[in-house]
C-alpha positions as CSV (number, residue, x, y, z in Angstrom):
1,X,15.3,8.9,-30.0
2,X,14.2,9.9,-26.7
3,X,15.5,9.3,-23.0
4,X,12.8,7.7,-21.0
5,X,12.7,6.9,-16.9
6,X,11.2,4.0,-15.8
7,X,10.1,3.7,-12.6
8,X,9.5,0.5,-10.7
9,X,6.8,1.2,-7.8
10,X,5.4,-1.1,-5.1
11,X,2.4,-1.2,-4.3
12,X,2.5,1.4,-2.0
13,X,3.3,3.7,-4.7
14,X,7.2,4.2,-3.2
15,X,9.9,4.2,-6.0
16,X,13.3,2.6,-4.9
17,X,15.3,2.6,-8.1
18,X,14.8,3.9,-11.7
19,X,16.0,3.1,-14.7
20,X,17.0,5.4,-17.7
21,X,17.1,4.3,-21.3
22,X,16.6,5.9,-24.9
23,X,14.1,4.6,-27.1
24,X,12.8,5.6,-30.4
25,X,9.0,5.7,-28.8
26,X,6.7,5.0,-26.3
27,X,5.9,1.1,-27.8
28,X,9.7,0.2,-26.8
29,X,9.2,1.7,-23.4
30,X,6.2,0.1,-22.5
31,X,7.9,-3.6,-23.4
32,X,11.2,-2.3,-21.4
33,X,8.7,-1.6,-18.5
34,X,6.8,-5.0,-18.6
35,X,10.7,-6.4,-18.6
36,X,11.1,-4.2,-15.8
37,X,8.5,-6.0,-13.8
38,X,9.6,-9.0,-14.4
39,X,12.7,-8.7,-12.9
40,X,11.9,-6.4,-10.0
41,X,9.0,-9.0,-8.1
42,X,8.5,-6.4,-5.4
43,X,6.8,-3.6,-8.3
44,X,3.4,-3.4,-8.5
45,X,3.6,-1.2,-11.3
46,X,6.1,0.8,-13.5
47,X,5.9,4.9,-14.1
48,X,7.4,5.9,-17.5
49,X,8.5,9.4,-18.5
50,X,10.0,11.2,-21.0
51,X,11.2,14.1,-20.0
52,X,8.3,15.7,-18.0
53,X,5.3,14.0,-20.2
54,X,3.9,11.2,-18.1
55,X,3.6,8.4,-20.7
56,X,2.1,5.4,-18.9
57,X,1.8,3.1,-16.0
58,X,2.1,-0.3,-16.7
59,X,0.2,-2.6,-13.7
60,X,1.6,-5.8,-13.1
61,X,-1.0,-8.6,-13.7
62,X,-2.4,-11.2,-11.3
63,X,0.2,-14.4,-11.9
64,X,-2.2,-16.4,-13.7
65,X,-3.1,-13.9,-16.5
66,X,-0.2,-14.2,-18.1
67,X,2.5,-11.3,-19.7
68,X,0.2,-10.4,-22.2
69,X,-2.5,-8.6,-19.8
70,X,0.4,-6.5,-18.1
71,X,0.2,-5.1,-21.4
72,X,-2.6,-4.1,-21.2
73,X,-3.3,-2.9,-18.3
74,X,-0.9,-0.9,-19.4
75,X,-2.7,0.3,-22.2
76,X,-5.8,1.2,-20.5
77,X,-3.7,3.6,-17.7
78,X,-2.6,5.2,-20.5
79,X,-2.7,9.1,-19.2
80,X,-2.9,11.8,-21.4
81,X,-1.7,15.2,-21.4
């Protein structure tokens, strides 16, 4: 397992809060990040890291595309190292 922060940005790109899990890899961040969105309406996106490894940014889709392209979008901002 590995300790992953999540952070919930507006659209603005400001942070306000983060939140700090373990997971076993990146797959179980990115669906704690699209539950992230959904309960923080104000992010426009969420920032995961693990440690100092930018994993992803997951981009909140327009309301009438449904949870399934938050996804991804998420896959395609996929950065790599």
């Amino acid at each position: 397992m590995a300790i992953y922060a999540l952070y919930p940005t507006r659209a603005d790109g400001i942070s306000t809060t983060l939140a700090v899990d373990e997971f076993d890899n990146d797959t179980e961040a990115l669906f704690a990040a699209v539950a992230l969105l959904e309960q923080h309406d104000s992010a426009a996106s969420v920032v995961i890291w693990e440690g100092k490894r930018r994993v992803l940014q997951c981009i909140r889709a327009e309301r009438d595309e449904g949870p399934r392209s938050a996804v991804l979008r998420a896959a395609r901002s996929r950065t790599r190292p």
